[in-house]
C-alpha positions as CSV (number, residue, x, y, z in Angstrom):
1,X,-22.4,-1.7,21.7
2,X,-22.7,-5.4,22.9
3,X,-24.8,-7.8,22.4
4,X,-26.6,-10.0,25.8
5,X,-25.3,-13.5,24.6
6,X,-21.6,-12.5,23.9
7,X,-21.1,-9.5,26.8
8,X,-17.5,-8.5,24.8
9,X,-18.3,-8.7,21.5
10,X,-18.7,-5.3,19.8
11,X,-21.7,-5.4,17.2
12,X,-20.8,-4.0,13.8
13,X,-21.8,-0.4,12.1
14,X,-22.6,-0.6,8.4
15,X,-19.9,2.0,7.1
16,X,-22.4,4.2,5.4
17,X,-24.4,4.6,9.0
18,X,-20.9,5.2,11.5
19,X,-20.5,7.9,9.1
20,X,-23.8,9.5,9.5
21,X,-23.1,9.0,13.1
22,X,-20.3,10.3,13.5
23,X,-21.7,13.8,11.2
24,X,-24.7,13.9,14.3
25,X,-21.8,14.3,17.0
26,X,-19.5,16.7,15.8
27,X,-20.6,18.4,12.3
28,X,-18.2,21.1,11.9
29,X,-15.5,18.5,12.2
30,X,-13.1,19.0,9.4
31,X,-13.0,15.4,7.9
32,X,-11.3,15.6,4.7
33,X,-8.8,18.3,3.2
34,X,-7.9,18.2,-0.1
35,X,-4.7,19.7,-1.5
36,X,-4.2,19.8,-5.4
37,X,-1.3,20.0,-7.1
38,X,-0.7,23.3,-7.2
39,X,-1.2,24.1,-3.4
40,X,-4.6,25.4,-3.1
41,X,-6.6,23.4,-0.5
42,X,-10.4,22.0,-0.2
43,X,-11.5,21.1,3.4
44,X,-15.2,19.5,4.0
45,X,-16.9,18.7,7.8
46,X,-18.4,15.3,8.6
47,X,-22.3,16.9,7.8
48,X,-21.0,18.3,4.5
49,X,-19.3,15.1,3.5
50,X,-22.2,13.0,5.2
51,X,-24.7,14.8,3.0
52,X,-22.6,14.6,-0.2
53,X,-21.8,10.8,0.1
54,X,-26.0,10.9,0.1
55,X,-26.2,12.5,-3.3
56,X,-23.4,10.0,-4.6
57,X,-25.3,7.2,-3.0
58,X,-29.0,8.2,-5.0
59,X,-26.9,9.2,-8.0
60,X,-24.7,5.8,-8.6
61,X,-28.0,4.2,-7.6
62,X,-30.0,5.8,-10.2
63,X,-27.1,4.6,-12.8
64,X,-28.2,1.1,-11.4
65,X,-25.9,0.1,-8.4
66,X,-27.4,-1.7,-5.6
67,X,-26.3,-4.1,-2.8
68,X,-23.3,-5.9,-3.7
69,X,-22.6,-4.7,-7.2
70,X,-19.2,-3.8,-7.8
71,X,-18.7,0.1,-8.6
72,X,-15.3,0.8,-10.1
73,X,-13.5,4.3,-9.1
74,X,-10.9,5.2,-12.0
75,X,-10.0,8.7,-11.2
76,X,-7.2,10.0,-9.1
77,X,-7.3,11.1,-5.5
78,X,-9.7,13.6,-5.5
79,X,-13.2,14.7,-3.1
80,X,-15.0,12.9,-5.7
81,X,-13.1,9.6,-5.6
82,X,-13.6,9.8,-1.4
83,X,-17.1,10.2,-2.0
84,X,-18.2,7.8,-4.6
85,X,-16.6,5.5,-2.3
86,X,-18.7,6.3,0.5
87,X,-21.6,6.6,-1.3
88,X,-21.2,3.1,-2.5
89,X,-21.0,2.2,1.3
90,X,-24.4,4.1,1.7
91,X,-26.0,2.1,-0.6
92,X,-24.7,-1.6,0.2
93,X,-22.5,-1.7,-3.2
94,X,-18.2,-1.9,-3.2
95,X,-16.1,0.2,-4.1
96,X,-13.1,-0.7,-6.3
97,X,-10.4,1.9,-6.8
98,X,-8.6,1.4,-9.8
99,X,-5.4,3.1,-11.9
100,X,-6.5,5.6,-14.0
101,X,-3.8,6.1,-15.9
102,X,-3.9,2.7,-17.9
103,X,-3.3,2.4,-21.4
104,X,-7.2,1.6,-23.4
105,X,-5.6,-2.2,-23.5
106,X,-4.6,-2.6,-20.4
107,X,-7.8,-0.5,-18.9
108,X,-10.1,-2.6,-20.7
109,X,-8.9,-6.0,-19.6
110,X,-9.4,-5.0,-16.1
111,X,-12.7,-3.9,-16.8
112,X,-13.5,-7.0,-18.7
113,X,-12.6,-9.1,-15.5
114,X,-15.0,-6.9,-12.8
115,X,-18.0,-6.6,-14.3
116,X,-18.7,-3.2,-12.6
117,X,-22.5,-1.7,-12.8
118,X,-20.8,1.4,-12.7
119,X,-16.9,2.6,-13.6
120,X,-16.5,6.4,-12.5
121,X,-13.8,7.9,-14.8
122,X,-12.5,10.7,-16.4
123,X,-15.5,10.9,-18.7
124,X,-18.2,10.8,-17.0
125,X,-16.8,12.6,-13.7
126,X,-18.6,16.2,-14.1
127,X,-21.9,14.0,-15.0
128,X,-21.8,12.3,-12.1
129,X,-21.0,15.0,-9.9
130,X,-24.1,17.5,-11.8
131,X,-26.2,13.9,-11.0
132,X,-24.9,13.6,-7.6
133,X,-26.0,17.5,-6.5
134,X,-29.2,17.1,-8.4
135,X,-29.9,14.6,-5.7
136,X,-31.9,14.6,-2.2
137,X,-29.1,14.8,0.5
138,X,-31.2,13.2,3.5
139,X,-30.4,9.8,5.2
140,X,-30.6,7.0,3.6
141,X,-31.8,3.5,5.1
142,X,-29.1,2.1,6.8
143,X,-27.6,-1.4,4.8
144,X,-24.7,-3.5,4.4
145,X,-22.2,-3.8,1.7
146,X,-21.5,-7.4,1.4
147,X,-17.8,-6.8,0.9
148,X,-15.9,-4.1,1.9
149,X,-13.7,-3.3,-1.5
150,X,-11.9,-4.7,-4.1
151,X,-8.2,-3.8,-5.0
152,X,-6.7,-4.2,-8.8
153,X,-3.5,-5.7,-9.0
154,X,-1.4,-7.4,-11.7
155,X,0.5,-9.6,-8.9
156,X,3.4,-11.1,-10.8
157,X,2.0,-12.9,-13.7
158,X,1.1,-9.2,-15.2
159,X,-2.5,-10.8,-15.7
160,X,-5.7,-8.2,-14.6
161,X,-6.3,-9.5,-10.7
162,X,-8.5,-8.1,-8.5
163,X,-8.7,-9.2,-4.8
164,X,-11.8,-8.6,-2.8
165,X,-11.9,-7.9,0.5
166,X,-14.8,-10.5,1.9
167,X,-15.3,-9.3,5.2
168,X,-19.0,-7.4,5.3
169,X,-18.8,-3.9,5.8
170,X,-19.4,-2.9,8.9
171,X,-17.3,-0.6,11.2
172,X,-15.6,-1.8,14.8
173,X,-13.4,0.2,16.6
174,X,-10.9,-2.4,15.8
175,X,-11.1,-1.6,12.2
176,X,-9.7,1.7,12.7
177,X,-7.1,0.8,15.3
178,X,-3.7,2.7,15.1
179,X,-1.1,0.1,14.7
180,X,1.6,1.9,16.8
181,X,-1.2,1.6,19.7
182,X,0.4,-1.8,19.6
183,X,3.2,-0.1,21.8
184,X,2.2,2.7,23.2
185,X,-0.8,4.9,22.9
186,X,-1.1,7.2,20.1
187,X,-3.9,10.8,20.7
188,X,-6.4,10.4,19.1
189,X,-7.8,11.6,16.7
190,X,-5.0,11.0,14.4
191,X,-4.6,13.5,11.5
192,X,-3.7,11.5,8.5
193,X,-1.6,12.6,5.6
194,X,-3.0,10.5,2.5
195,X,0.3,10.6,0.1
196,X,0.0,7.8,-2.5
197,X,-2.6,7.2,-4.9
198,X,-5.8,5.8,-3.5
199,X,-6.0,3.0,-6.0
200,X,-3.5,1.2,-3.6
201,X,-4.5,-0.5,-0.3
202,X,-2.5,1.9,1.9
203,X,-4.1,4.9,0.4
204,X,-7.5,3.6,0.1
205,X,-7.2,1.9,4.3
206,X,-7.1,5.9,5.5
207,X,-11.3,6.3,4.6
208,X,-11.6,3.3,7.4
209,X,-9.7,5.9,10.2
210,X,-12.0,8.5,8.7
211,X,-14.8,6.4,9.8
212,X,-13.4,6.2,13.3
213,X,-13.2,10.0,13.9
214,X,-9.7,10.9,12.2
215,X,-9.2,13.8,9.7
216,X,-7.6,12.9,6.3
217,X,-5.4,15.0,4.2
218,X,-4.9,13.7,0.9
219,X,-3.0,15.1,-1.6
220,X,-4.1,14.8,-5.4
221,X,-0.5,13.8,-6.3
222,X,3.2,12.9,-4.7
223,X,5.3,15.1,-4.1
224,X,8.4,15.2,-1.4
225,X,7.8,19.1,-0.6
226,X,3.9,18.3,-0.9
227,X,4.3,15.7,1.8
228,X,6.4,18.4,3.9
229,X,4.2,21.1,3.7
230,X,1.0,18.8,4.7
231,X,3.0,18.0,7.5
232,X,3.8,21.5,8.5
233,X,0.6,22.9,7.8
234,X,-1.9,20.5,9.1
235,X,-0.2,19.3,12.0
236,X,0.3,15.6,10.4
237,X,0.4,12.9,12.9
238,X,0.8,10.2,10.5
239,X,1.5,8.8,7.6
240,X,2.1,5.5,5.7
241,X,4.7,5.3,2.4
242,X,6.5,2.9,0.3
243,X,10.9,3.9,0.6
244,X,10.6,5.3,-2.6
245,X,8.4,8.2,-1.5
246,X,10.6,8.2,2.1
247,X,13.8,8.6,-0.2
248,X,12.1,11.6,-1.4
249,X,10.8,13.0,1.7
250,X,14.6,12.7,3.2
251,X,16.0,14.3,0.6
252,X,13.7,17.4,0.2
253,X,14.1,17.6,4.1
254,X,17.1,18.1,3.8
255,X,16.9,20.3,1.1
256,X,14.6,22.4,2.6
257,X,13.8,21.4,6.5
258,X,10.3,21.7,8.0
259,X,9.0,21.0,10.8
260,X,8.4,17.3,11.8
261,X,7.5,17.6,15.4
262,X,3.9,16.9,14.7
263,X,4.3,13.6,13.9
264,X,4.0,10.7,16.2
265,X,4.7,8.0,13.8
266,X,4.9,6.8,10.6
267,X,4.6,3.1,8.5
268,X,6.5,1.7,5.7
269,X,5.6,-0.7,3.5
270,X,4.9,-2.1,0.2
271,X,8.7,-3.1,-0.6
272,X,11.7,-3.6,1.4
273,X,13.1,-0.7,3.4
274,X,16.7,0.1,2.3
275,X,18.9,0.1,5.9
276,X,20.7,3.6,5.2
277,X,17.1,4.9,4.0
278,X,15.8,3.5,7.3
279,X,18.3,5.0,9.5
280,X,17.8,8.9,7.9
281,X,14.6,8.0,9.2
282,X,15.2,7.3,12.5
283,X,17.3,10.6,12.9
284,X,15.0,12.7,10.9
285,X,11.9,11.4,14.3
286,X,13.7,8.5,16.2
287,X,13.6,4.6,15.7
288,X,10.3,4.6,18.5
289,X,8.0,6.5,15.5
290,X,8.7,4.1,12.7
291,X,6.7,0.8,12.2
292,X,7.4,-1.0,9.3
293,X,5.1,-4.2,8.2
294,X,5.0,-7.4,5.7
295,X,1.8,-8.4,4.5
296,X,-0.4,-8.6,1.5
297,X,-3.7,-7.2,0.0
298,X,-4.9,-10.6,0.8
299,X,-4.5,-10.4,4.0
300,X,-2.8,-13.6,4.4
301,X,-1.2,-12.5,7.9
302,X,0.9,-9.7,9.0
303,X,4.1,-8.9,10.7
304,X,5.3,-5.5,12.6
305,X,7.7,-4.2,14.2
306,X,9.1,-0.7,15.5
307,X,12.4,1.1,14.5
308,X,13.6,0.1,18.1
309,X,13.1,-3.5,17.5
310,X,14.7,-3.1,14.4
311,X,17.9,-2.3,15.7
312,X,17.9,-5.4,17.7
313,X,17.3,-7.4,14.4
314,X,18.1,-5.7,11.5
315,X,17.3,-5.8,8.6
316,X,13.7,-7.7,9.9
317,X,10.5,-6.8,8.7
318,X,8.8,-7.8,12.6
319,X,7.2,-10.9,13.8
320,X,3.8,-12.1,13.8
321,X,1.1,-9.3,14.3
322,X,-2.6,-9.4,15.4
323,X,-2.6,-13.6,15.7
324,X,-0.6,-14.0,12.5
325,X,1.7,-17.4,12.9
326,X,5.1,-17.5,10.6
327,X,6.2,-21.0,9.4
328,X,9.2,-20.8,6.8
329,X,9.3,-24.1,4.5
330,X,10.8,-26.0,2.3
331,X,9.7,-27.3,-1.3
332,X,8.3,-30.2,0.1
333,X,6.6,-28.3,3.0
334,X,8.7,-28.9,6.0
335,X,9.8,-26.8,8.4
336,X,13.6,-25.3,7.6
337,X,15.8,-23.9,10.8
338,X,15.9,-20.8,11.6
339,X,18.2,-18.5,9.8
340,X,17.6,-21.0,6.6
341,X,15.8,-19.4,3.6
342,X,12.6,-20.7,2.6
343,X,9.2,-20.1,1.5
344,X,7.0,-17.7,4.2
345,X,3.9,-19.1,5.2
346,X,1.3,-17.0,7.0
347,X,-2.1,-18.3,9.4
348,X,-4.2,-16.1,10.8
349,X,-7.7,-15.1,11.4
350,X,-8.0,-13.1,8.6
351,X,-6.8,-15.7,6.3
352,X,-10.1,-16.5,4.5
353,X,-11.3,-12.8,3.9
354,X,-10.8,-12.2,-0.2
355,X,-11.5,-13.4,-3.4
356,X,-9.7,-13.3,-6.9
357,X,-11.9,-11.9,-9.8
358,X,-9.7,-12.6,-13.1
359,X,-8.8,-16.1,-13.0
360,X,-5.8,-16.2,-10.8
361,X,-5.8,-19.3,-8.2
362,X,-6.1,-18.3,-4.5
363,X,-3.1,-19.7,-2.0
364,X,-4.3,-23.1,-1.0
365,X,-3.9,-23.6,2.3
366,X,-1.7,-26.4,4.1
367,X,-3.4,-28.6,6.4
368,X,-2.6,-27.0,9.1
369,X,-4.1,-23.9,7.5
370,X,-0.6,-21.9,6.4
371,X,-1.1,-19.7,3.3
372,X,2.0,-18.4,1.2
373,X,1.7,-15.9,-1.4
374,X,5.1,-16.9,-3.0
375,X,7.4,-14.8,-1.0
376,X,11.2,-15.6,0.5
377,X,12.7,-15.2,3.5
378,X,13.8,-16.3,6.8
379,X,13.2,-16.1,10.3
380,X,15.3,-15.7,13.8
381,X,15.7,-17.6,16.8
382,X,13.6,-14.8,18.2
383,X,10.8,-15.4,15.7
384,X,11.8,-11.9,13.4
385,X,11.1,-12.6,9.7
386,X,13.6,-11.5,7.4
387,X,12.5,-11.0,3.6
388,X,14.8,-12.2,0.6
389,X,12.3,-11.7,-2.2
390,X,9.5,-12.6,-4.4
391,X,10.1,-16.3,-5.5
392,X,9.1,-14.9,-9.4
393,X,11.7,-12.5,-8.7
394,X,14.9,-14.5,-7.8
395,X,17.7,-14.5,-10.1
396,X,18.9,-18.0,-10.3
397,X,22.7,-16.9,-12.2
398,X,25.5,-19.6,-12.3
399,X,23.3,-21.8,-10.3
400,X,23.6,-19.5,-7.5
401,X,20.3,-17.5,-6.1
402,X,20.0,-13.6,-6.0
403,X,17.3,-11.5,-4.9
404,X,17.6,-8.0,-6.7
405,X,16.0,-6.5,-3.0
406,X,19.0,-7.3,-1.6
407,X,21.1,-5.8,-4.8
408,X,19.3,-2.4,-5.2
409,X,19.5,-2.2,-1.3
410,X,23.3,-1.9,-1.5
411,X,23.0,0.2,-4.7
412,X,21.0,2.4,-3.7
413,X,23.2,3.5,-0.6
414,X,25.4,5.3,-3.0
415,X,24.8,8.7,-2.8
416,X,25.0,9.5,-6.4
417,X,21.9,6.7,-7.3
418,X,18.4,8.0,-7.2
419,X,16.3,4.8,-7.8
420,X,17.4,1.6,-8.9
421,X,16.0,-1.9,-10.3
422,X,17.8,-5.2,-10.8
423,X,16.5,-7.7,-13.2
424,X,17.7,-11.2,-14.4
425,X,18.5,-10.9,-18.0
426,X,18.7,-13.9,-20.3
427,X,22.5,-14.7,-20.8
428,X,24.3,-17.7,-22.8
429,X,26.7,-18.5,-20.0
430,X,25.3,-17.3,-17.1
431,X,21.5,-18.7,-17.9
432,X,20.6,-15.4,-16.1
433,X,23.0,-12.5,-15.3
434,X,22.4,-9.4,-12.7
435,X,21.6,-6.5,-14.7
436,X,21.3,-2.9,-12.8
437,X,19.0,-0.3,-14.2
438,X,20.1,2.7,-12.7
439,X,18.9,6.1,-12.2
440,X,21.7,9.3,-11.8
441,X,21.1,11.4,-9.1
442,X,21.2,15.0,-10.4
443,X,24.3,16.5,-11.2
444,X,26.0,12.7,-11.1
445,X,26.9,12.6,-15.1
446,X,30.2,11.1,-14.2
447,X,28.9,7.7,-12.8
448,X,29.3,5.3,-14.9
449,X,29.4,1.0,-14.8
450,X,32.6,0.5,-13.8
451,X,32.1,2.9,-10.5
452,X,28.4,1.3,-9.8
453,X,30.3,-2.3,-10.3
454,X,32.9,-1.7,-8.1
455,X,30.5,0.2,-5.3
456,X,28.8,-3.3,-5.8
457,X,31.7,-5.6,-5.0
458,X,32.7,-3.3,-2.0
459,X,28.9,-4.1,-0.2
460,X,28.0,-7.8,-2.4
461,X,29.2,-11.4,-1.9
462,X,31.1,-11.3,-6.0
463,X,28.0,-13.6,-7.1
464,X,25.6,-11.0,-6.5
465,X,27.5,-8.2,-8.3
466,X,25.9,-7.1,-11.1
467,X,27.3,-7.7,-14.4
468,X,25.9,-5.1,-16.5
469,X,24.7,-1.6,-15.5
470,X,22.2,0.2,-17.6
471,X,21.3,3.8,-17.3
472,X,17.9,5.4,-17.6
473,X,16.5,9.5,-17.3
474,X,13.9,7.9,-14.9
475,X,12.8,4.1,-13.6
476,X,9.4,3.8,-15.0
477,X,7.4,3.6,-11.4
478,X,3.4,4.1,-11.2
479,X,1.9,6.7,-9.2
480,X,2.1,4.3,-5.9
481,X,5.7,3.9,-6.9
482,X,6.0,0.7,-7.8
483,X,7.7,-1.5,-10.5
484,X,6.5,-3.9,-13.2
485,X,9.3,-6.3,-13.3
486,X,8.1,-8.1,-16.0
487,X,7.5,-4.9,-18.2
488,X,10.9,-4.0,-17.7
489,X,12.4,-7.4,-18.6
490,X,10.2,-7.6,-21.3
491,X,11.1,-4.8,-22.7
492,X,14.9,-6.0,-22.7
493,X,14.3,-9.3,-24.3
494,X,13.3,-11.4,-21.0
């Protein structure tokens, strides 16, 4: 749809409408399959789902949500989560997934900072959903959500932070553009595996596909054989995950091989992609079906590139993507050369599209309009960003820089190392020494410091080498499997 004054501009769909649409084409269209923990499946069609994300819509109303009110969504991946979301869509208000599995403190500092009109949890789930069939499941009249959602995050203060996505929400086929059509066309529709929890950005981006005709499969909770039977089962042709989860996937594949042929491509993000993790990767599909990205909730800019790229620079994390410009400077804002590390700064058109509710200060941008959301790194002399590491999370021991990414990517090579974290502990003559949390593989008893030390010094400049090793049954990730680095440093005396 165009408009007469601007021939190529494609007029937007309020969300809650292009799904209504797309229930009157094809309305036995399975749109969303659930799969639970233990296996068993749920699968809805687009006039099923349509009609049920009318009930939500009348039944988070009648709580007292309208246009622009923030509803919060604290329960885990689930049919109801998918369509309190789209009913907040239906009714102009925004949807902000949140971790449901926060302790009361924590829980209630976040809520404290969003002012939601309505918080969908654990306790009043069955209500809601008793409210939400009690309701007329007709059409509704057609608005606007001001913003399209929020996203919680404690960034790396550990302060309650939640960004808000300020772009209106209406759908363009742009919105629910493949990124691997970038290079090559991709069928369409895409069936999408859903892995993570849907309290993070990529598991919460996958309902803007389902609004451009592509079937989700979400599964209540990771797991590495879930992920593989998904895959197997529903002919998956796509998926996004952070390494951690891709570590798991390998090593269940390999446990237990199924059958990948379905898929045409998957993403990484979230955290740097460990090289040997990266090339099981590209034999377990091939280096042309992985994309791996940089960017940020915020939306600050974006780089891409594809396993095949990769090769040619590795270690990269792509170069600009969809407009986004990469300037890496110096403390005083100057340009550095390429290969010097600096501080990544980001312009593009999506620069100005988010908010902060909870007090934290936006990136100001330069004059020229760069953004930088604190983040290290480098670029080459073909314009490839490399990424050292979060400027918070630098290690500054002996007056020489570390970044633990680049520490736990050599540690966790080893084969008998399941997950690893590096922190900079406080230490009289170092100011800050490397310190390696470390978790056994199973059946890997016998490694101990000495052997993770001197696997260290074999793959690390001797600064870099950690100088104590701790062990742990399990590194405490959330459900989207990340780290709190300040927790854990915290909890070791800082």
């Amino acid at each position: 749809m165009t408009t007469a004054s601007q021939p190529n501009v494609e007029v937007g769909v309020p969300f809650g409408e292009q799904l209504t649409r797309r229930a009157a084409v094809d309305p036995d269209q399975i749109a969303v399959t659930m799969v639970a923990e233990d296996g068993s499946e749920t699968s809805v069609p687009l006039a099923h789902l349509d009609r049920g994300a009318n009930q939500w819509a009348r039944a988070l109303a009648a709580r007292g949500a309208g246009v622009g009110d923030l509803v919060g969504i604290a329960i885990p991946n689930s049919l109801e989560f998918v369509l309190t979301a789209l009913g907040c869509w239906k009714i102009g208000a925004v949807p902000v997934p949140m971790r449901w599995d926060l302790p009361a403190w924590e829980s209630s500092r976040l809520l404290e900072v969003l002012h939601a009109v309505v918080v969908v949890d654990e306790a009043n789930r069955d209500a809601l959903v008793a409210e939400a069939l009690a309701q007329d499941d007709t059409a509704l009249p057609a608005v606007v959500s001001p913003m399209q959602n929020g996203i919680c995050s404690s960034g790396s203060t550990g302060l309650p932070k939640i960004i808000l996505n300020t772009r209106p929400a209406e759908w363009t086929t742009a919105l629910s553009e493949p990124f691997v059509a970038h290079w090559a066309p991709v069928p369409r529709p895409q069936a999408i595996l859903v892995p993570g929890p849907m309290y993070h950005t990529n598991g919460f981006n996958p309902l803007f596909y389902l609004l451009g005709g592509d079937r989700l499969v979400i599964l209540e909770k990771f797991s590495a054989t879930g992920v593989l039977d998904a895959i197997q089962r529903h002919g998956i042709t796509h998926f996004t995950a952070t390494p951690t989860m891709l570590g798991r996937i390998a090593d269940a594949q390999d446990a237990a091989p199924r059958d990948l042929s379905t898929v045409e491509w998957i993403m990484q993000g979230a955290a740097s992609m460990p090289p040997d993790l990266l090339r099981r990767w590209f034999d377990l599909l091939s280096p042309e079906r992985i994309i791996m990205a940089y960017g940020m909730t915020e939306n600050l800019g974006l780089a891409t590139l594809r396993g095949d790229e990769w090769l040619r620079h590795p270690g990269s994390v792509g170069r600009g993507f969809r407009e986004t410009e990469i300037r890496i400077r110096d403390e005083q804002g100057a340009d550095v050369p390429v290969g010097e590390i600096g501080e990544i700064y980001l312009r593009a058109p999506m620069n100005d599209t988010f908010r902060y509710l909870g007090g934290a200060k936006p990136a100001v941008p330069t004059a020229d309009g760069f953004r930088s959301a604190g983040d290290l790194g480098s670029l080459d002399e073909d314009g490839y960003l490399y990424i050292a590491d979060r400027r918070t999370d630098m290690i500054v021991t002996g007056g020489a820089n570390v970044f633990p990414a680049e520490v736990e990517n050599a540690l966790i090579a080893h084969r008998d190392i399941v997950d690893v974290v590096c922190l900079g502990l406080r230490d009289p003559e170092w100011g800050r020494r490397v310190h390696a949390v470390v978790q056994r593989a199973d059946g890997a008893g016998d490694l101990n410091a000495d052997d993770v030390i001197a696997y260290a010094k074999s793959r690390l400049a001797r600064y870099k080498v950690p100088k104590t090793v701790e062990f742990v049954d399990e590194i405490p990730r959330s459900a989207a499997t990340k780290v709190s680095r300040s927790a854990m440093l915290e909890a070791r005396g800082g």
